[in-house]
Structure formats: C-alpha cells, structure tokens
N, C-alpha and C positions, 0 to 999 in steps of 0.2 A: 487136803482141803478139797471136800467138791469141787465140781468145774460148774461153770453156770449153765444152766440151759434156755438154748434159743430155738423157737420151733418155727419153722418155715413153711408159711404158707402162698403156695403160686404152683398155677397149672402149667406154668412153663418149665418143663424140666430140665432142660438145660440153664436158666436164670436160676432155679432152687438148687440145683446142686453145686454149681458156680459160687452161690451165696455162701452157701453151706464150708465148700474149701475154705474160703475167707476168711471163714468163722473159726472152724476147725483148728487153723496156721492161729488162731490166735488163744489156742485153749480152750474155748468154748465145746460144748455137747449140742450137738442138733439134732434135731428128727425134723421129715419134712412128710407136710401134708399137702399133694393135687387138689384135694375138692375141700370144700367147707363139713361136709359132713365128719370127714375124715378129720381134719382141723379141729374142731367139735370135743372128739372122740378122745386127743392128745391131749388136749387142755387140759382136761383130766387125768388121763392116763399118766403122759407125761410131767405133766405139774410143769410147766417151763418158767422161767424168772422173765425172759420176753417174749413177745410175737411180734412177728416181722409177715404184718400180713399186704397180701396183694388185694385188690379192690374187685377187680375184675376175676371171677370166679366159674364155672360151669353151673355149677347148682345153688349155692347158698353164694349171694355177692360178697363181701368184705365189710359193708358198714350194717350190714346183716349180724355178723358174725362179733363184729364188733360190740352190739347194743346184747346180745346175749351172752356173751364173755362177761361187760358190765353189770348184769344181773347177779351176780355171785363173785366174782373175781377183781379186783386192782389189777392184776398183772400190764404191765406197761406196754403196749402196742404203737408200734412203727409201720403206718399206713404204707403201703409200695402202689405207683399207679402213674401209668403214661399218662394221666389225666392232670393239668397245670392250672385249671380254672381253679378262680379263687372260689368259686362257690364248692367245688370238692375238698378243699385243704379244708374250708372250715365247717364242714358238714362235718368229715373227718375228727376233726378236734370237737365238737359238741357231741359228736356220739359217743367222746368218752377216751378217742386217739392220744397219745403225747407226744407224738411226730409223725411228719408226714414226708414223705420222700418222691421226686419224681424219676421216673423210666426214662433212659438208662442215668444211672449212676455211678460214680467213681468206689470204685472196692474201698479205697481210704475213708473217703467218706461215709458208707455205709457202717464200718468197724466205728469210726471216733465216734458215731450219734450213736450207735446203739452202747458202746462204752458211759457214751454221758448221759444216755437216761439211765442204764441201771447204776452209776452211780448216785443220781439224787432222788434214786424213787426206794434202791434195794434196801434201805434201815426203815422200810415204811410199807410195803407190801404185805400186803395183810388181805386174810378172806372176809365176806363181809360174815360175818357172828351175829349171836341174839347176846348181844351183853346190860347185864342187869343195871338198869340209872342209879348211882351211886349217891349217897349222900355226901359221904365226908371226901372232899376230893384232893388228891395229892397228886404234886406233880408244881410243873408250872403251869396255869392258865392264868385266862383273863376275863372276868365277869363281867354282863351289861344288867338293865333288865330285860329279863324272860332269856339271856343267854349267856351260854356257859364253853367256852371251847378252850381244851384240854390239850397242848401239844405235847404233853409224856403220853398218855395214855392214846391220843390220836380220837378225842368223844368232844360232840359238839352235842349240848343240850337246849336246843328249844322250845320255848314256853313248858319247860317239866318233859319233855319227850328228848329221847334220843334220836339223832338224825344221820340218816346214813349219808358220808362224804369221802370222796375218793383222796388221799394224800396232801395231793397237789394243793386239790381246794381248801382241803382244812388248813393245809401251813399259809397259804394268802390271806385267808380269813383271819388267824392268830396274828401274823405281823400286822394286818395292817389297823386289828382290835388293840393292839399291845402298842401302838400308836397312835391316839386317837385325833381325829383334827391336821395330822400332819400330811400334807400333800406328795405320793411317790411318782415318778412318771415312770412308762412302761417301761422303759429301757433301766431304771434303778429295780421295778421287781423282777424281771427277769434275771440281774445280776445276781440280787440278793436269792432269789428261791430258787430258779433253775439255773443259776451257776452262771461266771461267766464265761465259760465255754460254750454254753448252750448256741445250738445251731441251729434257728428255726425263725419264727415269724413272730413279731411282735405281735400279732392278732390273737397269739395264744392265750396273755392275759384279758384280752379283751371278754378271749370267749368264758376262761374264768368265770370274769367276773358276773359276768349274764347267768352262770351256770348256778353262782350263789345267791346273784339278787332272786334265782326264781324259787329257790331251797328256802330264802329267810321270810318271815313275812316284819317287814319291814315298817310297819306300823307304831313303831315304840320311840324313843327319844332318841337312838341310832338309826344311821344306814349308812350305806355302801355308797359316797356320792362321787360325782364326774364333775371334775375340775375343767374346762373347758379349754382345751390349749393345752393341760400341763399334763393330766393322768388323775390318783383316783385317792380318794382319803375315806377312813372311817371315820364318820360324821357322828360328833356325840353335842345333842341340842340340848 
C-alpha cells in the first residue's frame, strides 16, 4: 500500500524537519518546502494527500498559498502559526484551511489532527474537474427547487448549473438538506461530519455555513437558517 504523503511547509528548518521525523516514525512520506514558491511547485510535483502549512513565510505568506491551492485542489490543509488571535484561525478556515494549529505544539498532537483529517476528507479528495450536468442522477441525493446535491457522485446543481464545493461543504449541505426543518447544534455537526475525534474549534461550522449561504442564492422556498441559542436547520417554507 502506498504511504500517504505530507508536504511540509515552514522556513524554520529545524521545526520542518522535526515535523517531518514525527511523520516519518509514523509511515508517512514527506517532502518539505522553506518558501511558498517552492511549496507551489510540490503541490503539484509531489501530489501530497496533506499540507501542513506555516503562515508566516519569506515570500509567498501561507493564507496566500492557501487561496491558490484552493483554486484547483481539495487537498486538506493544516494551518501552523504562532499567531493565536481568533481573527487568524478563522481567516485561516474561510480561506479554505481544515485545521488550524498553534506554535509550539505537542508531536502527539500534531500526528492524531493530521491522522483525523485525512481520515474524513481521504474518500473525498478530489481535483476540481469540468464534469458534464447530468440528467438522470444516480446515487443518493436530495432535491429542492433549483437544487440538486448528490453525495455519491459529490455534484451540487444549482438553478441548472454545476457549482464548485470543497467536501466538507458538500456533506453539511447533504445532511442537513436530507433533514429538512430539523434543528442540529454545532457540537451534534461536528460529531456527525467531522467525527468525534475531531480537534478543533466549533467556529468551523460556523464558518461552513457562511461559506455555503454565500455559494447558494437562497431566494427560493429553502435556506440555510440560524436557530438562535440552538445551531442551524435547513429551512423548507
């Protein structure tokens, strides 16, 4: 079986290659990149299944690096950054991040988060494709009008258009369309979609859901609504 690969981005070479051992002791394949250019370059080269990137960079920053990865790629990204302000974690996460980690960090913990996001992203990672809007659809989904999201095939159709969406968002959108009216709080979608091992910040769903109300146009008999107190339901009027 292949090993997985993790590509390591940070100017501090002694922090990347430390990372790297960690990774190494645990089977993983690494390659490490100093500068974002470099970074860049592997992404493609290397094809890695994660990145483990740092924020703070010499040339290209990290949430730089980030929003160009997101142009073509899913690949799951692990923010690294002495920076603990909450306006960085969740700048981080709307640029497209799935975790975010602060400087210095425990080796354990750095192993189990990057363990548990390629567990619930790796059956989903995909590049983004020209794939043709299908009529006859198979799979399981679940219809509104003007929308169509597909979690076999991973294709959301709105109003007759295909719309590009990273995993994460598509499977929150499917549970909580495949639930309609039923109120979830953040702590029940976290368990259900990102596991409940997951290690990170309830705000992630938050940012989610922002990511989708700005993707859907929400003018039709559904939306995405905010329970006040409780968390969020799809709302069918």
């Amino acid at each position: 079986m292949d090993k997985q690969r993790i590509l390591i981005v940070d100017d501090d070479e002694n922090i990347a290659e430390l990372i790297s051992l960690y990774l190494l002791k645990e089977c993983f394949a690494t390659e490490i990149a100093y500068n974002g250019r470099d970074a860049l370059a592997l992404v493609d080269s290397f094809n890695p299944h994660l990145i483990l990137l740092d924020i703070m960079l010499p040339d290209i920053d990290g949430y730089e690096i980030c929003t160009e990865v997101r142009k073509t790629k899913q690949t799951p990204i692990i923010m690294l950054s002495a920076k603990g302000e909450v306006f960085d974690k969740v700048l981080g996460l709307k640029l497209g991040a799935d975790d975010y980690m602060m400087k210095p960090f425990d080796s354990n913990e750095l192993v189990a988060r990057v363990k548990a996001v390629l567990r619930r992203t790796a059956p989903v990672i995909m590049e983004r494709t020209s794939v043709p809007i299908q009529t006859n659809y198979q799979g399981d989904y679940v219809e509104y009008e003007d929308l169509l999201v597909n979690i076999t095939n991973y294709m959301v159709i709105l109003e007759g258009e295909q719309i590009e969406m990273p995993p994460k968002e598509l499977e929150l959108l499917y549970f909580l369309a495949s639930k309609p009216n039923q109120v979830f709080t953040r702590d029940q979608l976290l368990d259900r979609l990102w596991g409940y091992d997951y290690i990170g910040d309830s705000r992630t769903v938050d940012v989610h859901i922002k990511r989708l109300r700005e993707k859907l146009n929400e003018n039709h008999n559904w939306s995405i609504s905010t329970v006040w107190g409780k968390g969020y339901r799809f709302e069918v009027r």
